[in-house]
TISE-901397 format. One record per atom (N, C-alpha, C): residue in one letter; z, y, x. Coordinates in steps of 0.02 Angstrom, whole numbers, plus 50000, padded with zeros to 5 digits. Layout:
! residues N
AZYX/...
! end
This chain:
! residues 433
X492455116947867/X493085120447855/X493465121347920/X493515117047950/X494005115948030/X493645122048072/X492925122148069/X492605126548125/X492715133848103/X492585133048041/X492505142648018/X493695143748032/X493835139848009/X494685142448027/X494815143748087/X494615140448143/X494535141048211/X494225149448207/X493745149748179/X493525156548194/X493825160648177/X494365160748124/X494875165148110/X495395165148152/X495555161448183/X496015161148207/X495965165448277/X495545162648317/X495265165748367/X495145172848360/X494685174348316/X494655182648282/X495205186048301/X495795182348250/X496445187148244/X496755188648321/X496555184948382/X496965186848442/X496405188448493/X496355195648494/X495845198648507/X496095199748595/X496845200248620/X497145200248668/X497665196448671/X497345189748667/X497875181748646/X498035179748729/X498375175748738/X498095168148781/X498775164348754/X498465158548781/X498735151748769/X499215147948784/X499985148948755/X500485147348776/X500705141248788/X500865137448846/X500875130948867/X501515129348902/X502035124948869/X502805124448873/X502735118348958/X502165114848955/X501905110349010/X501125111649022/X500995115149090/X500235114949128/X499855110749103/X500045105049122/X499745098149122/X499895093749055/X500135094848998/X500045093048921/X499975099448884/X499135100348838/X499125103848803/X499305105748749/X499845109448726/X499985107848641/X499685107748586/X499265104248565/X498705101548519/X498915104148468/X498445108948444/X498455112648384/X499045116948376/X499115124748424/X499485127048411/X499225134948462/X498955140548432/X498975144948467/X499455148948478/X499545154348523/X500145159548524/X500035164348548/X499985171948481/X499675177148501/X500365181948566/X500085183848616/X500455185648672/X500875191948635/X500985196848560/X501365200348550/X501865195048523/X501575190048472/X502235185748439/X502025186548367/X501165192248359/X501225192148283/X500935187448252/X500655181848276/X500295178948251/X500255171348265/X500255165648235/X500165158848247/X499765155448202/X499475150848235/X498845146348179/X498935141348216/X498555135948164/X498455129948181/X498055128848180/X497795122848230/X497025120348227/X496895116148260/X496295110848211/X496375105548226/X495845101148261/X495225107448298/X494635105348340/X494825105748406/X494785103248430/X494945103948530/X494435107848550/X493955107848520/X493335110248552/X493255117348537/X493545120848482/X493615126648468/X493925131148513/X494175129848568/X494645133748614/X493865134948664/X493555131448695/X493115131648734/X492405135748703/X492315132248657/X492025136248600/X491855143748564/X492485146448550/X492585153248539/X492995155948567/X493415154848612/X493835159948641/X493645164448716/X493475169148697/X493095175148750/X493655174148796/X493245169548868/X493575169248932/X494075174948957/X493675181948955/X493905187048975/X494565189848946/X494845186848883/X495315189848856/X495905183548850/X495625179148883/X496225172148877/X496365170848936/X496995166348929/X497205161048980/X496885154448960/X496575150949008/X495995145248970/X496615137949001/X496535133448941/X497075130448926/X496955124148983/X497455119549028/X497245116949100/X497385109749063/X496725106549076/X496885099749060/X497335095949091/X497625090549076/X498345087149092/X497735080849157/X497825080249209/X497815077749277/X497995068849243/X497395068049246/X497155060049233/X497395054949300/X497825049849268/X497955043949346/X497675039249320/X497175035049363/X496855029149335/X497185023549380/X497685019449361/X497855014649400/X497445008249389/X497375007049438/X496705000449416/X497064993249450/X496744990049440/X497064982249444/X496544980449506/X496914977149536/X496914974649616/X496544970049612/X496144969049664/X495664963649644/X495834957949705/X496204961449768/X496444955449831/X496834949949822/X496544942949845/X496974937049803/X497494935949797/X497944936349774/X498694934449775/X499214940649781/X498824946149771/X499104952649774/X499534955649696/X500174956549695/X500184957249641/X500714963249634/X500774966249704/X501024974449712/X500734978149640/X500954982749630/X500824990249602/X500934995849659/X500555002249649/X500775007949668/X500925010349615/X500945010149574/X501315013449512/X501795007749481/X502325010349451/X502825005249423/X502915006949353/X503095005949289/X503305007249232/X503855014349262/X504235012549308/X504845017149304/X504365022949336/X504005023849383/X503695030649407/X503335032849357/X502745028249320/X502395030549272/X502705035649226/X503215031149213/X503475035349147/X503755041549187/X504035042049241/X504255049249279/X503715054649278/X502935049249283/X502275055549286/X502195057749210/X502365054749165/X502085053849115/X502445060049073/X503275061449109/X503465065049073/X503315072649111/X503025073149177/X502865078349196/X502315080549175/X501955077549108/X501195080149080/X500735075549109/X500675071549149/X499935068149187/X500065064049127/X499205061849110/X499055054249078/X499055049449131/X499135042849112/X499105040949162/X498885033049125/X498235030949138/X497915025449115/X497955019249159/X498185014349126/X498225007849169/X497855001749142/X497354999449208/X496954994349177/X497454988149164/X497184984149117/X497314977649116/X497324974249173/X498154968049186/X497974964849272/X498224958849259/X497934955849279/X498144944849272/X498394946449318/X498574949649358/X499124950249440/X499494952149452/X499574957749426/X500074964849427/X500844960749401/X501444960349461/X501994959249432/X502444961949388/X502004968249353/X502264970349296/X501964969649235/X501944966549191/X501714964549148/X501434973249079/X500804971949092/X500374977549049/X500584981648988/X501294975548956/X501764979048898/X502014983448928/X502294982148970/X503064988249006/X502464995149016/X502064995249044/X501784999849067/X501685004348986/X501455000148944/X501215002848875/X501815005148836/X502405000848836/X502945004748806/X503335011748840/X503065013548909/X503305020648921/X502795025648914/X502215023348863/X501805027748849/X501305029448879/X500785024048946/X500525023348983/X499805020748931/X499285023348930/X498735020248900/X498165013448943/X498505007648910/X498055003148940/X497275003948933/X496585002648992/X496025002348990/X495784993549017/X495214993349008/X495004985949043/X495094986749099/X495274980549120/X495044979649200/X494604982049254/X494494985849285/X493814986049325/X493594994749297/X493884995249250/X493595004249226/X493595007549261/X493845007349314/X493905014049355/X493155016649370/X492735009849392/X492115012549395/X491625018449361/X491805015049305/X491625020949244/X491995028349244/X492445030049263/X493105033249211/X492585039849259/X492965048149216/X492575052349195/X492655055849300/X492335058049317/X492255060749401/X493075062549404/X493085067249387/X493965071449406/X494545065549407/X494465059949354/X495275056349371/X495175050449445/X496015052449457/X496075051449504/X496455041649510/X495885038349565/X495975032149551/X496515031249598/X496985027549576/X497845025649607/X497385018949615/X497635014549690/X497885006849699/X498255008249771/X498165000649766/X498684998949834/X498164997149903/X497854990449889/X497424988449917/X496664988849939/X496224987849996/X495464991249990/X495184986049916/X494884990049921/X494244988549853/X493734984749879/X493584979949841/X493084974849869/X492484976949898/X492184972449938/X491694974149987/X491104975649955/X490904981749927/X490204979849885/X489924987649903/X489334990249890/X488984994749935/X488905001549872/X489025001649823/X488885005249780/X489405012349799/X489185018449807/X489315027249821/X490125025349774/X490625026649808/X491385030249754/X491175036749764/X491405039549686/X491215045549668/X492045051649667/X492365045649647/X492985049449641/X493735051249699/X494255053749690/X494665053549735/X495105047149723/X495215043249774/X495295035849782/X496125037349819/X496735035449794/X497165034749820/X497335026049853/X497565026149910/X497435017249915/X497615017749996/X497815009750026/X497575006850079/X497145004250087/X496495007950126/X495915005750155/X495745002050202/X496185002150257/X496154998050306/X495405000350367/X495075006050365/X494635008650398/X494875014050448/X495305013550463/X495425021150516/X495515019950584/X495655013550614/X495585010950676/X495145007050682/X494905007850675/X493815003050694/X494094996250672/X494374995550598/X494304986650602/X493674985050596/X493584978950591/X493104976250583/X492514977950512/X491874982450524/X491814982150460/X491844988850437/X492314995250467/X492615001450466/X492135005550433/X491505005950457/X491115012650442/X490675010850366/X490695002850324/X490275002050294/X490945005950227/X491435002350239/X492165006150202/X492015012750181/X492175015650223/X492245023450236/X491655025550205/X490925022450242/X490565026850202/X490205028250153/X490625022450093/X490355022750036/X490755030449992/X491395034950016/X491505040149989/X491095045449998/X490995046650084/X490625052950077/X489875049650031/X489465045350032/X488895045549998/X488945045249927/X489645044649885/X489485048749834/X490035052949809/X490215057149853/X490315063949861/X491305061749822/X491665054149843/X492045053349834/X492655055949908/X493155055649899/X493625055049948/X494325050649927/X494605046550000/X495025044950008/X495605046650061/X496145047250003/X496605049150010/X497205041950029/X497115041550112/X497465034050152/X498355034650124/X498395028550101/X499235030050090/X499495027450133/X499245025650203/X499445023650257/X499545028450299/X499245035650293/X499175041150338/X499435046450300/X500025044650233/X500405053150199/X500975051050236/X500845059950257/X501465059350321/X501965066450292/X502295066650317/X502885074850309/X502745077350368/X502925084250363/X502825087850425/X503095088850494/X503605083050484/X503745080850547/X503205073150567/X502845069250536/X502385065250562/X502465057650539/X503235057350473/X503455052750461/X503095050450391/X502975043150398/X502585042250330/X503085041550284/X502885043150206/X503295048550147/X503505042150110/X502885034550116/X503055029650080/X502795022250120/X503075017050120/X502805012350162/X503195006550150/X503005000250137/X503114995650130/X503364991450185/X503484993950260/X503754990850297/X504364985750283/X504694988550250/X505524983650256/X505234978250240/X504954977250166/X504814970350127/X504394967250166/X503854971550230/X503534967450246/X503714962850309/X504064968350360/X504604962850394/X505054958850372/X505454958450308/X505864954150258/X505564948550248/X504764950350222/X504454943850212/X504254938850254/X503994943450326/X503654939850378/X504024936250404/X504734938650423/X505164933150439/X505434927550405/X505584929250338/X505624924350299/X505064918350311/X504404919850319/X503934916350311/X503814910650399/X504214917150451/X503954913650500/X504594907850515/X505214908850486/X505704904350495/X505484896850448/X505154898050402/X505064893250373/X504354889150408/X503904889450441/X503374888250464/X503894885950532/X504164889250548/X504754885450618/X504774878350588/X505324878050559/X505594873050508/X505094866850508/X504684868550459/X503914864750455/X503704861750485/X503454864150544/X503104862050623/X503794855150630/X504254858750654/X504614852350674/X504594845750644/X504634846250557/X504784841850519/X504054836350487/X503414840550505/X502854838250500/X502364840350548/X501784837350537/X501194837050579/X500574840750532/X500444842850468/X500164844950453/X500274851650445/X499764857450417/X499974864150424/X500304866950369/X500474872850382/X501144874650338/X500814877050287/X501124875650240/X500834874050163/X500884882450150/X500344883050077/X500294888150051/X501254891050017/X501034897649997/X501644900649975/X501464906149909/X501904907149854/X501834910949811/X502284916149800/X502284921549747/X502774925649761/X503394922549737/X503944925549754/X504664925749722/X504844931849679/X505144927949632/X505454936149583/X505924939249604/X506274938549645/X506964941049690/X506794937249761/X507154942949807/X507574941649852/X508014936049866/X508534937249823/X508954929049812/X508624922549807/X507884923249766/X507654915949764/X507274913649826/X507174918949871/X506814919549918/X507094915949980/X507644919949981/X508224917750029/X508564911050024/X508734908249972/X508704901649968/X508494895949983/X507774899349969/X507084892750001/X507204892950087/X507034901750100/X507174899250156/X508094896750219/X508454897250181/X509204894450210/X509034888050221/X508694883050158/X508574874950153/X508284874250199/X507554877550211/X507074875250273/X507484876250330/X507914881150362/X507854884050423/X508644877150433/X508894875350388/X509424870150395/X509204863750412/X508584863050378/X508304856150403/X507774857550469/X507734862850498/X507314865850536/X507974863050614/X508554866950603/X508964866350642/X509004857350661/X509264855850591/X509364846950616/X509204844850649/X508334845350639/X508004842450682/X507834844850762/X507994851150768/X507934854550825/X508604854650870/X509274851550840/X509884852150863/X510054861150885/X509744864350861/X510034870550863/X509564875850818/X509774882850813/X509454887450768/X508994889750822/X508474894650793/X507784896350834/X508144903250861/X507734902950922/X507874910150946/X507364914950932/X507414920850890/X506864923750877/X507044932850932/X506434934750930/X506244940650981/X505814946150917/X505954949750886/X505844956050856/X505484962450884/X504894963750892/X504774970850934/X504594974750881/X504914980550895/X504884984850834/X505374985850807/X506054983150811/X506734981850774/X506884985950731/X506904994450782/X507215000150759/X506985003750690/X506385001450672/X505845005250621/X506135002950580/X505395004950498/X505535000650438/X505364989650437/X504994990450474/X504774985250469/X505254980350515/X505284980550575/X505674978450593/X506514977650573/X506804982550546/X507364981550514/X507484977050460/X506844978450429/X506764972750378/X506864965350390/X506324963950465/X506364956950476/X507134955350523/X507724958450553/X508164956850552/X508624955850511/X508534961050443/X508984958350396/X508874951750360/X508234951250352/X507904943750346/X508404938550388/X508224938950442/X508434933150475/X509224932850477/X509524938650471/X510194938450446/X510654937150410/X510184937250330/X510414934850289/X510184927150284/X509514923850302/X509434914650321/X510024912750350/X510574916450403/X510734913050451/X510824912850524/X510364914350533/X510124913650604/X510704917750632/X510864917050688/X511554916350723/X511594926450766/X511974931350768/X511814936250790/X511494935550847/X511754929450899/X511674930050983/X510774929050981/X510534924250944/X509864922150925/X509294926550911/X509594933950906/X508904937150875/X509044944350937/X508454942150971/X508304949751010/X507834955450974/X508054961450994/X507844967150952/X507774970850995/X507094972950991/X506584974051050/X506324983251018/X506194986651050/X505914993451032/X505644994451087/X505375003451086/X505035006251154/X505405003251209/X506235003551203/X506405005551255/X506405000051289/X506324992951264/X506234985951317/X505454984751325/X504874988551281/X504424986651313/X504064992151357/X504334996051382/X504265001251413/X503944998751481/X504194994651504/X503794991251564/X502994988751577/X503024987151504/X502364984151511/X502484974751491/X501964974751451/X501974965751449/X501314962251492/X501304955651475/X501464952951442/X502374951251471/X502734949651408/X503334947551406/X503594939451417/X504064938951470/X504244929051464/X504744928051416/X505304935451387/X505584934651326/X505054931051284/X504634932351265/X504204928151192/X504304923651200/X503834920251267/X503774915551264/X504304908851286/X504904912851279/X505264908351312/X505814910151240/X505444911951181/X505894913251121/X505624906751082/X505644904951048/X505464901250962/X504834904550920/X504924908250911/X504784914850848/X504774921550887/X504204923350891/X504004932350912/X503724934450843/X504134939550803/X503754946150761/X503514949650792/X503034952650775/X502724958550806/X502754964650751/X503214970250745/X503424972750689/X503214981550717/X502784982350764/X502444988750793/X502034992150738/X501914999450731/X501405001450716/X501075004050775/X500525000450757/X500185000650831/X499625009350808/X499755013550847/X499305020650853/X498705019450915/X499065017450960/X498655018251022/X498625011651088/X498265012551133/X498195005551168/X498955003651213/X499194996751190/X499754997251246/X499524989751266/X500054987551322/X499934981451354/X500054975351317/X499584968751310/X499734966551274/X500634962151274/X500874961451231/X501344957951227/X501524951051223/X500964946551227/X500794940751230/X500084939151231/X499704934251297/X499274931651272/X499084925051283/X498454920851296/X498624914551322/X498824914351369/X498494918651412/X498734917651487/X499614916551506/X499914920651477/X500604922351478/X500854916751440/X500604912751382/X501054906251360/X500684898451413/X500104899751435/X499904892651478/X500334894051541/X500494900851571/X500824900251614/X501624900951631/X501914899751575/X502644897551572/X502594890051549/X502874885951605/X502964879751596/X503514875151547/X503984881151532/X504514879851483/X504444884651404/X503834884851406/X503874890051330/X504064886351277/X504364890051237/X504594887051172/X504294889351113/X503784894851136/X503584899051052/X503084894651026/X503294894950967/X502774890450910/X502624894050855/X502984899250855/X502754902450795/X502704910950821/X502134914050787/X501914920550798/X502134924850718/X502444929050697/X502164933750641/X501864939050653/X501324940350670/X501144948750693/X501254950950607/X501694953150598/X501744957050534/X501254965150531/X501014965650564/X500874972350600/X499984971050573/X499774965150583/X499284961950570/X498554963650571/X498704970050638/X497814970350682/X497614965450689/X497374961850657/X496784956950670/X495944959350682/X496034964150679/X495184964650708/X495144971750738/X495954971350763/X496014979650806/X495654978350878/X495424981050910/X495224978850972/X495744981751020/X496284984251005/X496904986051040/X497684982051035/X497324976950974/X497954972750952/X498184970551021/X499024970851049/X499414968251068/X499504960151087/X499224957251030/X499614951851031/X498674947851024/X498344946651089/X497524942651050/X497784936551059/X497964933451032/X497784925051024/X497754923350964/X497374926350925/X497104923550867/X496424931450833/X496134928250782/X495534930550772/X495384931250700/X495814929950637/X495674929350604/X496374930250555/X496324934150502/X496894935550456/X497084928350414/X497754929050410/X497884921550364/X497994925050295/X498244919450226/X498054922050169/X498774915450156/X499184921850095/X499634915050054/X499294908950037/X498824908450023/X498364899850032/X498284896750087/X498404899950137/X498434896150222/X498694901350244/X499414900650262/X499794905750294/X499724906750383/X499264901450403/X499444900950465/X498974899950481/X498814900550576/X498134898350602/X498324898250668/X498064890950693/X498324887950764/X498044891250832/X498254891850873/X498214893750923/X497994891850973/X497084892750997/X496764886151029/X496864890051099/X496774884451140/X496704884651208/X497314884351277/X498014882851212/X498544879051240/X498494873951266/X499084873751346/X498804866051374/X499334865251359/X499834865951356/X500334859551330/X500634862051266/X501184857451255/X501344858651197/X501994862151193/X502354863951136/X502214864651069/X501744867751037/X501494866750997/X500704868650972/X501194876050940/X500694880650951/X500874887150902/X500474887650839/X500614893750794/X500224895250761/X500524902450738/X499964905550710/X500204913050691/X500084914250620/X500504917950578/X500494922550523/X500054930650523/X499654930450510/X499374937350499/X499114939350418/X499304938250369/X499424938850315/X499474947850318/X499244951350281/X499114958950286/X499544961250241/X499664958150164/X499804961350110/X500634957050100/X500924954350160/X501614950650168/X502114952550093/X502034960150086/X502774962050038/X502504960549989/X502014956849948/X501964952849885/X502084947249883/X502474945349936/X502914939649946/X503564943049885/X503714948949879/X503984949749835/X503964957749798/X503544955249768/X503104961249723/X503574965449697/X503854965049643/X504364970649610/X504764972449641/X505214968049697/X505574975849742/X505214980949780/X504864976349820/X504344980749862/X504064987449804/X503654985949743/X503494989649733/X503834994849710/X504324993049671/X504785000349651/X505055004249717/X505095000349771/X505365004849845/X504915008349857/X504445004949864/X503655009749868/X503525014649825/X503435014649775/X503295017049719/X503805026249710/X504555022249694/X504995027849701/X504925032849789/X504845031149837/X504785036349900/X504095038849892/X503625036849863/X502835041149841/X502995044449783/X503335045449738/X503315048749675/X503515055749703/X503725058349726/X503705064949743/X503075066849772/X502715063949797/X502065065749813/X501395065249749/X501615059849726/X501045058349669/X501165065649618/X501825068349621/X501875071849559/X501855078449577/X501295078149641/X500815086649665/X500055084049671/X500045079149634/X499205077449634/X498855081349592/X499225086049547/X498865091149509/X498545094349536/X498985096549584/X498655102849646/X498555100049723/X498125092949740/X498345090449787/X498055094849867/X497475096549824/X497235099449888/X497555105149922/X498165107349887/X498625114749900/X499215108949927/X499215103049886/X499905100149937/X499815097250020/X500315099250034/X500355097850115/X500175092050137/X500305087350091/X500605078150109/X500055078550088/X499445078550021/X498755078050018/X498285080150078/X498475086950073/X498095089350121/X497925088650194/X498525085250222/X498285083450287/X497865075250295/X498055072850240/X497805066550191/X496975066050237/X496805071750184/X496255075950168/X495825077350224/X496035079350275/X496145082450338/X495665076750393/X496285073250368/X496225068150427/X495505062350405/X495555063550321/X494935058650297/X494395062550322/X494035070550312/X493545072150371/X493485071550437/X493865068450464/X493815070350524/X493635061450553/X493835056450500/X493505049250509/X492715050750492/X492795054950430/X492005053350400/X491685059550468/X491955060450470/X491375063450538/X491015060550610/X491635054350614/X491515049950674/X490825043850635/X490585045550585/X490465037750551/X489645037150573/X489265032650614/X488625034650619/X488125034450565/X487615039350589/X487095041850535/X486815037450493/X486845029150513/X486535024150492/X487135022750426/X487805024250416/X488225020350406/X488115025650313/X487865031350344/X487985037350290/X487175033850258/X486905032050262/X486075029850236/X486255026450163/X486755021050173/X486855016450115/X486445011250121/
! end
């Protein structure tokens, strides 16, 4: 009965097409003959593809699939999508499917009550070629072809460590990624970025590891997220008070990078702990313009390193430069910036990324003391997941909501652009699998 009515229906609009109030949501069961004489209902989906002679229709545009998938990096519990953006895509016509996440600081209801369809965990693998997989973080190390368009931080575009096995699991199966580290506007500025929270956090993290060192001999203990700011700031006011006691004064910290997102972040950090205005130098191009290494660092407490590093500059600290100041005081490093396996990183005295389970890693080949140690923690702003992410989240939603047409959008497209032009550098061995 459903198929032969379809055929009537279709029949009757011999010079029809298909009226659609939203591109991207189809109105299910409802044709509209283009004079106005005619309307039916119907209740096969498949009948439109079925019987309606291409040549005399507008062929109806499926609604632009988001597959947000659940993060698999430890202690990561960011979103790139939030309940509040979702539901912003959701009302522009995209579906938008969200796996199940033991991590995700938004809990899988919220997402479901703005009308977001939960999937398992891990589906993305499966899900149909065309939808488009949303995360935050790279995708675990495993060798199998991505087929689809991958929105995400990859962490492959400056030869880390590891770079070409990344990368070239898209072109071998005919997937692409789209770096949310490299959507820029057409003046060159990135559109969304987690800097603030991540200088916010790093400092938070490196004042408290100050603190620490003084008050003990063992290493600075693991850390979890905070649900606010406020609870954040708290913990660290207590440490950096008992940090002082014992130090008879507050730390002097040195900022490079100040002026940016990231760097602004980690002064308001240290601003709101406490730490004294005269105490915090704020460093940009224009003081390291000379060239380092710098005796500011090392003659600071606490060096951030809050750069986005593009290209090779001098380093800003290395051993040489802390064995040979006889009065150094730095004990603590945050490269928030966290090239660890850049071979242009700034800052080499260390080799290895730290993790909220060991925030820190000592600094060998010091001859005297105070012993240092550094923070290189990559994914810092899940130190506090739900602001970060809605900040994040809300400055990308104007971009996410031209992923219909991404390859016509600008901010995709140079995306796009710039992802051939890695997969072109990648050697022949790397494209084999």
């Amino acid at each position: 009965m459903t198929q032969t009515y379809c055929r009537r229906a279709v029949h009757s609009l011999t010079k029809s097409t298909i009226h659609l109030s939203n591109p991207f949501r189809p109105q299910q069961g409802r044709l509209f003959n283009t004079k106005g004489s005619h309307q039916s209902n119907w209740n096969n989906k498949s009948c439109i593809s079925s019987f309606i002679d291409p040549s005399t229709t507008t062929a109806i545009m499926s609604p632009t699939v988001l597959h947000l998938r659940s993060e698999t990096k430890p202690l990561e519990h960011r979103s790139a999508l939030t309940p509040t953006t979702a539901k912003k895509l959701i009302e522009a016509g995209y579906v938008v499917n969200v796996e199940r996440s033991p991590e995700r600081i938004f809990d899988d209801a919220e997402f479901e009550a703005i009308g977001a369809t939960l999937v398992p965990e891990g589906s993305w693998v499966d899900a149909p070629k065309e939808h488009i997989i949303v995360g935050l973080k790279e995708l675990l190390e495993e060798k199998f072809p991505l087929k689809h368009v991958h929105v995400q931080f990859a962490h492959c575009y400056k030869q880390q460590g590891g770079w070409e096995n990344v990368l070239a699991r898209f072109p071998r199966g005919g997937g692409t990624l789209l770096d949310l580290e490299f959507l820029v506007d057409e003046r060159g500025r990135r559109v969304a970025a987690f800097g603030f929270h991540a200088g916010f956090a790093g400092a938070a993290l490196a004042l408290e590891a100050w603190a620490w060192q003084l008050n003990n001999t063992t290493p600075f203990p693991g850390v979890s997220s905070y649900p606010n700011e406020d609870a954040l700031v708290a913990d660290v006011k207590a440490a950096l008070n008992k940090g002082a006691e014992k130090a008879g004064r507050m730390p002097r910290v040195i900022v490079i990078g100040a002026l940016g997102r990231c760097g602004s972040g980690a002064v308001a950090a240290l601003r709101k702990a406490g730490v004294p205005e005269q105490n915090i130098l704020k460093w940009d191009m224009e003081e390291t313009k000379p060239g380092g290494p710098f005796k500011e660092i090392t003659d600071s407490d606490i060096f951030i390193n809050c750069i986005y590093l593009s290209s090779k500059v001098p380093h800003f600290v290395n051993l040489e430069s802390m064995n040979n100041n006889p009065d150094r005081k730095l004990s603590v490093v945050c490269d928030v910036s966290a090239d660890t396996t850049n071979p242009l990183n700034p800052v080499p005295i260390y080799t290895v990324a730290t993790t909220f389970d060991s925030p820190t890693v000592k600094v060998d080949g010091l001859k005297s003391e105070p012993a240092c140690s550094v923070i290189s923690i990559d994914h810092l702003p899940s130190l506090l997941p739900r602001e970060a992410s809605e900040a994040f989240s809300h400055d990308l939603l104007p971009s996410l909501l031209t992923l219909n047409d991404w390859q016509n959008s600008p901010v995709w497209a140079r995306a796009k652009k710039l992802f051939d032009e890695k997969v072109a550098t990648l050697p022949p061995s790397a494209l084999e699998g």
